[in-house]
N, C-alpha and C positions, 0 to 999 in steps of 0.2 A: 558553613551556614551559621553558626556560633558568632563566627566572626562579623556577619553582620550585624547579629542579634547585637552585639557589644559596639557595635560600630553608631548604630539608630538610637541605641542607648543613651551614649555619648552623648549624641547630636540633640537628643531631646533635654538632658542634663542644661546642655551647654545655651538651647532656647529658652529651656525655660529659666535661666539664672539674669537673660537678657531682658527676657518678656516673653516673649514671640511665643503665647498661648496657643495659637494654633498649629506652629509646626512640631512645637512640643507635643502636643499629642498626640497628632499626626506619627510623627516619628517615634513615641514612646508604644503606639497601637502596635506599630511595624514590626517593632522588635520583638514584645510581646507573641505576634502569630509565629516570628523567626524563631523564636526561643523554642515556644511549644511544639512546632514543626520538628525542631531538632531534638527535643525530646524522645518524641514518638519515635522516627527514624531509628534513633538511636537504641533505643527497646526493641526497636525488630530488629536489628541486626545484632543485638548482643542474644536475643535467643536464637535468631537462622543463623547465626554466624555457621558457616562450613568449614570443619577440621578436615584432616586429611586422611585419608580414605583409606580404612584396614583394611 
């Protein structure tokens, strides 16, 4: 998921050095929700994370 984050990233970098206002932020939103999404995710799993079982 990361990976897209950085991926939309890119892509918005790359529009907006062209012009292309609109898909630049389009694509800069994307990654944005991507980013925080894998945030989150990734806070629950580093505290549920399951060790193995005494």
């Amino acid at each position: 998921m990361l990976h897209y984050a950085i991926v939309f990233l890119v892509i918005a970098i790359i529009a907006g050095i062209f012009g292309f206002a609109g898909i630049a932020g389009a694509a800069s939103g994307i990654a944005q929700i991507l980013f925080v999404l894998f945030l989150v995710l990734f806070i629950i799993s580093f505290f549920f994370k399951r060790g193995p079982a005494a």
